[in-house]
KOLLUMVO-605580 format. One record per atom (N, C-alpha, C): atom name; x, y, z; residue number from 1; residue in three letters. Coordinates in steps of 0.02 Angstrom, whole numbers. Atoms other than C-alpha are relative to their C-alpha. Layout:
<recs>
<rec "CA", <X, Y, Z>, NUM, "ALA">;
...
</recs>
This chain:
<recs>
<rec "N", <-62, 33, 21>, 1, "UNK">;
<rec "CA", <-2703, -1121, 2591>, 1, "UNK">;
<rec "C", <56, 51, -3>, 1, "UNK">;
<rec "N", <-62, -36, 17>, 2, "UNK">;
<rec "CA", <-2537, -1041, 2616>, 2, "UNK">;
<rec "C", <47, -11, -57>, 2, "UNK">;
<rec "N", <-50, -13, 88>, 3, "UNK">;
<rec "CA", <-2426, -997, 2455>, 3, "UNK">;
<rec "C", <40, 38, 32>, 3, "UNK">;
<rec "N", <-63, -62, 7>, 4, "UNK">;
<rec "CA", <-2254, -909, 2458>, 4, "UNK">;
<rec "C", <33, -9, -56>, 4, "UNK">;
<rec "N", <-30, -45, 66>, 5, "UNK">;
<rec "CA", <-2190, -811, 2312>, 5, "UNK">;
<rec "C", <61, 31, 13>, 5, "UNK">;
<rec "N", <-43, -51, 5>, 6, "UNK">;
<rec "CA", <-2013, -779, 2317>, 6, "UNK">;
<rec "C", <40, 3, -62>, 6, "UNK">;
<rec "N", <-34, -30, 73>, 7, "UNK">;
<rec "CA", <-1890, -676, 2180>, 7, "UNK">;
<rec "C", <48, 35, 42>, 7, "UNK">;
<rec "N", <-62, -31, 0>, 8, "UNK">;
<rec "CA", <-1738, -595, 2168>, 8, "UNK">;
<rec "C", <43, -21, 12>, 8, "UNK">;
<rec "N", <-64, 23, 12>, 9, "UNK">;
<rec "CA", <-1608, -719, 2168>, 9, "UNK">;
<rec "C", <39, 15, -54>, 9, "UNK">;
<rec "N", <-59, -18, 74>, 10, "UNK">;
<rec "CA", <-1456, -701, 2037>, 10, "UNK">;
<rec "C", <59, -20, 23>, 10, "UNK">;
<rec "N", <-94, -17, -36>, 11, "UNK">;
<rec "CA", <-1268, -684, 2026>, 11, "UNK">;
<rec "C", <28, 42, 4>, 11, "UNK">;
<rec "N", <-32, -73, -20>, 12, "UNK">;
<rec "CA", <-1172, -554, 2089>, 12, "UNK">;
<rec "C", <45, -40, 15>, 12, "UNK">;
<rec "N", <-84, 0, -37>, 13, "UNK">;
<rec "CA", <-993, -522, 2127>, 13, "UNK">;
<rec "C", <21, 10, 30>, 13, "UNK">;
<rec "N", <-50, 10, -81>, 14, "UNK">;
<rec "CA", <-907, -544, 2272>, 14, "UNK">;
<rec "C", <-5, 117, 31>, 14, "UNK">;
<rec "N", <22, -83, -11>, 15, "UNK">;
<rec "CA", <-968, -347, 2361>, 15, "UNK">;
<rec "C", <-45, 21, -12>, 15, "UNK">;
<rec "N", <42, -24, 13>, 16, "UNK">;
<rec "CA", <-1115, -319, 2289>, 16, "UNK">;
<rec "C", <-64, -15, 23>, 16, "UNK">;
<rec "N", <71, -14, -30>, 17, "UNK">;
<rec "CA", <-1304, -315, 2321>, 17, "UNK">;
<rec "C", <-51, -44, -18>, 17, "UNK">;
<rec "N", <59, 6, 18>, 18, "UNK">;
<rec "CA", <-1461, -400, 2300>, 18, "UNK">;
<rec "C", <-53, -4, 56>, 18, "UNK">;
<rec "N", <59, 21, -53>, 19, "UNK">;
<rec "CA", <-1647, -422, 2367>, 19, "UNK">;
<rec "C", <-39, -22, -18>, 19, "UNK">;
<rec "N", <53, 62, 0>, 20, "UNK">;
<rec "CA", <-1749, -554, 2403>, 20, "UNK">;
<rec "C", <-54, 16, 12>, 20, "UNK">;
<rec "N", <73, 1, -47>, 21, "UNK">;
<rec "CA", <-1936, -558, 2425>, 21, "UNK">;
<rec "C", <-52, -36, -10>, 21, "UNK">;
<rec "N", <31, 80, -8>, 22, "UNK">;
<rec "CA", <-2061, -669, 2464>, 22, "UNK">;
<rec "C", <-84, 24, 39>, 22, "UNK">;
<rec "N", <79, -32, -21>, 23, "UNK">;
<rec "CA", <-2259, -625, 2464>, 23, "UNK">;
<rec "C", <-43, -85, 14>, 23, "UNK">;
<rec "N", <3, 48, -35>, 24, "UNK">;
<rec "CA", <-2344, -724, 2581>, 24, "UNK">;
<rec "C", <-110, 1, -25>, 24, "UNK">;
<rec "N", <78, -7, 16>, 25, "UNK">;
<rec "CA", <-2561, -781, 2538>, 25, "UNK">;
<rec "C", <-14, -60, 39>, 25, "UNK">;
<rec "N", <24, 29, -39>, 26, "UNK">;
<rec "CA", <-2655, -859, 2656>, 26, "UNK">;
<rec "C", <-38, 26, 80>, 26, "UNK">;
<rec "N", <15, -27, -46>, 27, "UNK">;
<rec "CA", <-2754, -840, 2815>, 27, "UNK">;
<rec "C", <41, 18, 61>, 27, "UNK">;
<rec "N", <-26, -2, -38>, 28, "UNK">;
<rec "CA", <-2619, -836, 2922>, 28, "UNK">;
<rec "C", <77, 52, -20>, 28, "UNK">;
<rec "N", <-64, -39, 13>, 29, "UNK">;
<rec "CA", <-2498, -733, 2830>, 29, "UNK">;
<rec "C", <18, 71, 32>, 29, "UNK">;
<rec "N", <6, -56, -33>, 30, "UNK">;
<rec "CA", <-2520, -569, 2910>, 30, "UNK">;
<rec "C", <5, 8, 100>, 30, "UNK">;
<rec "N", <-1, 8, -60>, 31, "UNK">;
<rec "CA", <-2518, -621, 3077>, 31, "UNK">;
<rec "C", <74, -35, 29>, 31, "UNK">;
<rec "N", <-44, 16, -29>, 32, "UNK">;
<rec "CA", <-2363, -720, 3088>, 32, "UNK">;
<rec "C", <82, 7, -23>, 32, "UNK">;
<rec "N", <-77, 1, -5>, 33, "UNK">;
<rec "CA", <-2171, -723, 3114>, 33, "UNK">;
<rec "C", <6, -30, -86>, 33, "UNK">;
<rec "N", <-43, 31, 28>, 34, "UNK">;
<rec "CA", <-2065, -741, 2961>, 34, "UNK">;
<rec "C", <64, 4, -25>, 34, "UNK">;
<rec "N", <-71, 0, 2>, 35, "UNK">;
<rec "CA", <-1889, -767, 2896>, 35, "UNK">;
<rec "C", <30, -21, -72>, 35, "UNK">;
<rec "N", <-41, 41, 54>, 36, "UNK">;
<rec "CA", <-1765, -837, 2764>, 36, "UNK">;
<rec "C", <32, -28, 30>, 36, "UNK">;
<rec "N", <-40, 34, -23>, 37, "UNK">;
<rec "CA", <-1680, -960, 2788>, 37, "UNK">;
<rec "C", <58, -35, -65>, 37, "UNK">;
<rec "N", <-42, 28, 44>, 38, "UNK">;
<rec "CA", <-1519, -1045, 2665>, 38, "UNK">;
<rec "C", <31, -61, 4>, 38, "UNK">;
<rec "N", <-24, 80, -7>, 39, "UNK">;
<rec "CA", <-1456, -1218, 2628>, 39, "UNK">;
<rec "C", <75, 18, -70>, 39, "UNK">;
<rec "N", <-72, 17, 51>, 40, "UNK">;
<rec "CA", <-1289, -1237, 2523>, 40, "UNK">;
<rec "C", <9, -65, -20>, 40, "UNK">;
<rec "N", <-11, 60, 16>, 41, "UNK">;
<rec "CA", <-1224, -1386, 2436>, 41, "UNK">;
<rec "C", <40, -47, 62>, 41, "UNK">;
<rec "N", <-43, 33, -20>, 42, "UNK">;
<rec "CA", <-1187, -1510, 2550>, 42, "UNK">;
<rec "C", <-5, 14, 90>, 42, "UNK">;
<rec "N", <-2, -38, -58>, 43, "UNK">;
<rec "CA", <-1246, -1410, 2702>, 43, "UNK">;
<rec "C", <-64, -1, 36>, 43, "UNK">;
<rec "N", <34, -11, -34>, 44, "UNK">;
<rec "CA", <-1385, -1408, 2832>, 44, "UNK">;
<rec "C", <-61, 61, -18>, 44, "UNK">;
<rec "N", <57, -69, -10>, 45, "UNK">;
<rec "CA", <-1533, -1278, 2811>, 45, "UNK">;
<rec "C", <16, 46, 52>, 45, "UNK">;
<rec "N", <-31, -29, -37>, 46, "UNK">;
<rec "CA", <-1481, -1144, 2909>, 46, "UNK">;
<rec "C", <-41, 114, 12>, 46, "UNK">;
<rec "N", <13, -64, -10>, 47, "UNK">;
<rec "CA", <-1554, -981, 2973>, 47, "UNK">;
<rec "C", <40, 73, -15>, 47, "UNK">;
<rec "N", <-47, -59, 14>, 48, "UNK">;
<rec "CA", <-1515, -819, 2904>, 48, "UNK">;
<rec "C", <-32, 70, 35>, 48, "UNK">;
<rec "N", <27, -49, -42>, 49, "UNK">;
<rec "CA", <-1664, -696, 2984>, 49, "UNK">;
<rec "C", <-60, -29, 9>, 49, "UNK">;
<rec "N", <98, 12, 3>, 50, "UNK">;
<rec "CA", <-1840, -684, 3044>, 50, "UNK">;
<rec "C", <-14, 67, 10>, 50, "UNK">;
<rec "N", <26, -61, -39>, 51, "UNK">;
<rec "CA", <-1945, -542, 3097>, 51, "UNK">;
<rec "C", <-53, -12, 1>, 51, "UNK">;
<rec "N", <63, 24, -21>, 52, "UNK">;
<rec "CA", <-2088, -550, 3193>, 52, "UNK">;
<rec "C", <-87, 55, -16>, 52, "UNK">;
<rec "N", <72, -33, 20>, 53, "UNK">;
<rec "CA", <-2273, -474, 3153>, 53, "UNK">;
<rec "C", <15, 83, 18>, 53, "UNK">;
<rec "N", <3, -90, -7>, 54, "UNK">;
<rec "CA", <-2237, -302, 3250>, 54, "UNK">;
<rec "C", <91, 8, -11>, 54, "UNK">;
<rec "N", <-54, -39, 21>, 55, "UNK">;
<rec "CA", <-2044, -299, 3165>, 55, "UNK">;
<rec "C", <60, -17, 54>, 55, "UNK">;
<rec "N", <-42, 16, -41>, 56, "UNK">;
<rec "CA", <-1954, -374, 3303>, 56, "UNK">;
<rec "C", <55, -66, -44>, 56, "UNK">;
<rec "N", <-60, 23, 56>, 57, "UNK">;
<rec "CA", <-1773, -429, 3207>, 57, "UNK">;
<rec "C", <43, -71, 56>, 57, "UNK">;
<rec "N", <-56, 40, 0>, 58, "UNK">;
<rec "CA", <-1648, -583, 3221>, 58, "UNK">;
<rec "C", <53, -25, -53>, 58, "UNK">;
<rec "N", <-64, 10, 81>, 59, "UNK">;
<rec "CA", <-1484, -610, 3107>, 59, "UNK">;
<rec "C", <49, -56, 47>, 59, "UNK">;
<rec "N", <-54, 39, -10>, 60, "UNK">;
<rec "CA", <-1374, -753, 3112>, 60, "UNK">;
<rec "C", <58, 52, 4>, 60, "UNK">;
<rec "N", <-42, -35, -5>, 61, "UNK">;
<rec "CA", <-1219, -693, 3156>, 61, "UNK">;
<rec "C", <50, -4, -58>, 61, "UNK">;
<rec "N", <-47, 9, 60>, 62, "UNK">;
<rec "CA", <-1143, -742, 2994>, 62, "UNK">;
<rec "C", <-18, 64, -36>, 62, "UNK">;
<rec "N", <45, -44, 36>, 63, "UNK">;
<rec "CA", <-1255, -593, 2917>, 63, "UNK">;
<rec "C", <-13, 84, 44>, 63, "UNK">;
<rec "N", <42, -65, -16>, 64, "UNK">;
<rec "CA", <-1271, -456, 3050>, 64, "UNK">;
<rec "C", <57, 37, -32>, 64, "UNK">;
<rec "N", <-53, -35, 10>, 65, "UNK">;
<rec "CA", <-1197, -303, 3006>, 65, "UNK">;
<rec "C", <-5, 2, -108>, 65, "UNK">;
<rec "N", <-4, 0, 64>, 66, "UNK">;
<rec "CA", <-1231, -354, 2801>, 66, "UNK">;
<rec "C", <-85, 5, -30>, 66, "UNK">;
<rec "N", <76, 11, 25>, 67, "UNK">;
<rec "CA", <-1418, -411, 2791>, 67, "UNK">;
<rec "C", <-59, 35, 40>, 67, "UNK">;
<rec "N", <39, -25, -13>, 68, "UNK">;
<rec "CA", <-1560, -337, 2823>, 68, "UNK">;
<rec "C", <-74, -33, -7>, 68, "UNK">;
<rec "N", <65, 33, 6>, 69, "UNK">;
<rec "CA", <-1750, -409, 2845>, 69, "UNK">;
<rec "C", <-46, 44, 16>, 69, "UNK">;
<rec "N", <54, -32, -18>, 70, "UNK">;
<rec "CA", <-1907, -303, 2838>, 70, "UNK">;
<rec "C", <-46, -23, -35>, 70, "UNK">;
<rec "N", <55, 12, 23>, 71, "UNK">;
<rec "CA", <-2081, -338, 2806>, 71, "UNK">;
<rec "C", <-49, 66, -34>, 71, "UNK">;
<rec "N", <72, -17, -13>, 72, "UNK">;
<rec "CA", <-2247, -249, 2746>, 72, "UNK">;
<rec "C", <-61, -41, 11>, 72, "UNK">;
<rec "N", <64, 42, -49>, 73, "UNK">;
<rec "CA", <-2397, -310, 2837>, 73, "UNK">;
<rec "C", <-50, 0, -56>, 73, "UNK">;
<rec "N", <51, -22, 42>, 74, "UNK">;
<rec "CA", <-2506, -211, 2705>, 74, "UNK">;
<rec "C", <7, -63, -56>, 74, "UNK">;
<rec "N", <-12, 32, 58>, 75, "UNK">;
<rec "CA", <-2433, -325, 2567>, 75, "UNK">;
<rec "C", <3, -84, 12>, 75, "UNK">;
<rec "N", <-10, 45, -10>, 76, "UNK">;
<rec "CA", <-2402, -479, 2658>, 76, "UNK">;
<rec "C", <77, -33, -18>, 76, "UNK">;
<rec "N", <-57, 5, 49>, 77, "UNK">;
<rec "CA", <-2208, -468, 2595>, 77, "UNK">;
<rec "C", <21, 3, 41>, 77, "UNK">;
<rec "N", <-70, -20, -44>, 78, "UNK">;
<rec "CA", <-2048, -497, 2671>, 78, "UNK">;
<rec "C", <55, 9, -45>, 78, "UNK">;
<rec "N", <-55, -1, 50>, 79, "UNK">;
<rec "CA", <-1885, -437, 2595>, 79, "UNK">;
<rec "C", <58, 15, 52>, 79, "UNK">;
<rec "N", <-80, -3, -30>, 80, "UNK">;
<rec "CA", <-1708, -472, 2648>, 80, "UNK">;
<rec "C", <51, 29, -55>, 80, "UNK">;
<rec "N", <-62, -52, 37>, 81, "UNK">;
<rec "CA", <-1563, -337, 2573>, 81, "UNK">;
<rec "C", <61, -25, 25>, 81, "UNK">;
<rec "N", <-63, 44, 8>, 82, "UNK">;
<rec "CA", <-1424, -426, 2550>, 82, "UNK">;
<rec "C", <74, 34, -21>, 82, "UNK">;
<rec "N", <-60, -39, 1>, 83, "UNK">;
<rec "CA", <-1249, -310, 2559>, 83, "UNK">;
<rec "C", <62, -20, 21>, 83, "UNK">;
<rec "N", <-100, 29, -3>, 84, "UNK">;
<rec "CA", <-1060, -352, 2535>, 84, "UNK">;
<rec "C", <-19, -81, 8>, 84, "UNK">;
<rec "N", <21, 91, 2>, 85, "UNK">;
<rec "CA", <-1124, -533, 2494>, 85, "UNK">;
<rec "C", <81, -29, -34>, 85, "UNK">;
<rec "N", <-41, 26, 6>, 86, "UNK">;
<rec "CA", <-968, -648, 2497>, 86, "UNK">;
<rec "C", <-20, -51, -26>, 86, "UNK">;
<rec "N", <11, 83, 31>, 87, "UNK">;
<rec "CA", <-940, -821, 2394>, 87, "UNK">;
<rec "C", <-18, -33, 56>, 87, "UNK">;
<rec "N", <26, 30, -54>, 88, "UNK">;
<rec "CA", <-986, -877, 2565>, 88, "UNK">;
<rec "C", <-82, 2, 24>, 88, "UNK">;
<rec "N", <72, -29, -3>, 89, "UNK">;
<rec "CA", <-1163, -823, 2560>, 89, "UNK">;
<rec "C", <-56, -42, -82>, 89, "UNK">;
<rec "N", <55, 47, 49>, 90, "UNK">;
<rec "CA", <-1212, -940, 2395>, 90, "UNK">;
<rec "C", <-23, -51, 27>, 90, "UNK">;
<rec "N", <36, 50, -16>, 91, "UNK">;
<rec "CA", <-1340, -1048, 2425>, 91, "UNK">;
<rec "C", <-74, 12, -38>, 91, "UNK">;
<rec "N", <63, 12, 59>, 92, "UNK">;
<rec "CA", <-1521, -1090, 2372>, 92, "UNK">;
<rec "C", <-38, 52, 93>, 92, "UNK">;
<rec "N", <25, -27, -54>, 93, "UNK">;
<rec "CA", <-1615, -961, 2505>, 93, "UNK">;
<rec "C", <-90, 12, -20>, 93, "UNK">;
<rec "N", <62, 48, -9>, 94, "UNK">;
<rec "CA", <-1796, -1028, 2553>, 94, "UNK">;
<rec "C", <-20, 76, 66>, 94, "UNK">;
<rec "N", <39, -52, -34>, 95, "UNK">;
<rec "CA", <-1936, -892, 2641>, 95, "UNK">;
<rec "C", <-40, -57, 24>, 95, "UNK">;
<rec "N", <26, 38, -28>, 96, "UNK">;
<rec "CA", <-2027, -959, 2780>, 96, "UNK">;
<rec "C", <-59, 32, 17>, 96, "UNK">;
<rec "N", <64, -14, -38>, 97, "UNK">;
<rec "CA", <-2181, -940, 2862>, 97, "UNK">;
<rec "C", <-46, -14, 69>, 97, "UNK">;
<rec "N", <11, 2, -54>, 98, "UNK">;
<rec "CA", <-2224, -939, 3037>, 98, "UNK">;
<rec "C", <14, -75, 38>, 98, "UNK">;
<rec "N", <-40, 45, -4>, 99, "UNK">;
<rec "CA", <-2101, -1076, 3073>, 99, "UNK">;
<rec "C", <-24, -81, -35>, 99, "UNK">;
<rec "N", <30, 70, 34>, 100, "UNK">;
<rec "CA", <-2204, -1200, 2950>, 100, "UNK">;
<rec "C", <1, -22, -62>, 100, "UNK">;
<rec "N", <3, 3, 84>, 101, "UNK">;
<rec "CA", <-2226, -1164, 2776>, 101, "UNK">;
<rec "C", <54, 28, -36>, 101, "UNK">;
<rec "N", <-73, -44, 64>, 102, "UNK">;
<rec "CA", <-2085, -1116, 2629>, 102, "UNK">;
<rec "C", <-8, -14, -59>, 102, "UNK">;
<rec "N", <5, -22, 80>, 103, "UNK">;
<rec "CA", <-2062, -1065, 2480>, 103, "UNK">;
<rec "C", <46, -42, -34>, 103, "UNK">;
<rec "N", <-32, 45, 28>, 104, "UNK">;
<rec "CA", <-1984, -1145, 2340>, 104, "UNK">;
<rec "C", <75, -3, -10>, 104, "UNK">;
<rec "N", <-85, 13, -21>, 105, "UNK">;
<rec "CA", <-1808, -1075, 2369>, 105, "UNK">;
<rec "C", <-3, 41, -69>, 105, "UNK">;
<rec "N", <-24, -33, 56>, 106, "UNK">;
<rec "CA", <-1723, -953, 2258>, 106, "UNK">;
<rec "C", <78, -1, 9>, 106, "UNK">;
<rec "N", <-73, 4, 13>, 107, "UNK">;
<rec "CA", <-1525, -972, 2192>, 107, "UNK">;
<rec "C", <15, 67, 11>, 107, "UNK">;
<rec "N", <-57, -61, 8>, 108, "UNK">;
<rec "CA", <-1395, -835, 2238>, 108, "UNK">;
<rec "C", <54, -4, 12>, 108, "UNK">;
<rec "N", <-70, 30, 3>, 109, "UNK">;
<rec "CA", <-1235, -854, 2191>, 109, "UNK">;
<rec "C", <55, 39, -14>, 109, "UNK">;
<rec "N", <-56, -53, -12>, 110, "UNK">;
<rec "CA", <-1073, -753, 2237>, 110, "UNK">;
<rec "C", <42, -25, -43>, 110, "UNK">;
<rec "N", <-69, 24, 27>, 111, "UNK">;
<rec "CA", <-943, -754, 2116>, 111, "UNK">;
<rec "C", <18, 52, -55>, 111, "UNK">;
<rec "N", <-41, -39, 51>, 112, "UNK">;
<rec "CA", <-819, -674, 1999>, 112, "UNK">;
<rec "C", <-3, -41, -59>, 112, "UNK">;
</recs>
């Protein structure tokens, strides 16, 4: 049975930092692709990264240049570093799992 465990949502102010991560259990966790993905009020689910088993990266283009996605394999963990996060970047951001399973979504919310 696949489970995902993610943490490190909060609020921060408009520039600043956080990171997400999201430990993955199951037979298939180690073997496959995964990502975050974010939904906003009012808004579509929407891709923010993935990275694939051997580390191969994708960033929305709303995010390159700010976010970052790396895994450990050893741990079964993915964590996205989240830098110069704008009020444009709150949403409820959801860890995926080899384009099937997700997590329960964690709040992060830009503001002054």
């Amino acid at each position: 049975q696949v489970q995902l465990v993610e943490s490190g949502g909060g609020l921060v102010q408009p520039g600043g930092s956080l990171r997400l991560s999201c430990a993955a259990s199951g037979s298939i966790a180690s073997i496959s692709a995964m990502g975050w993905y974010r939904q906003a009020p009012g808004n579509q689910r929407e891709l923010v990264a993935t990275i694939s088993r051997s580390g191969n990266t994708n960033y929305a283009d709303s995010v390159k240049g700010r976010f970052t996605i790396s895994r450990d394999n050893a741990k079964n963990t993915v964590y996205l570093q989240m830098n110069s996060l704008n009020p444009e970047d709150t949403a409820v951001y959801y860890c995926n799992l080899a384009a099937r399973f997700w997590g329960q979504g964690t709040q992060v919310t830009v503001s002054s």
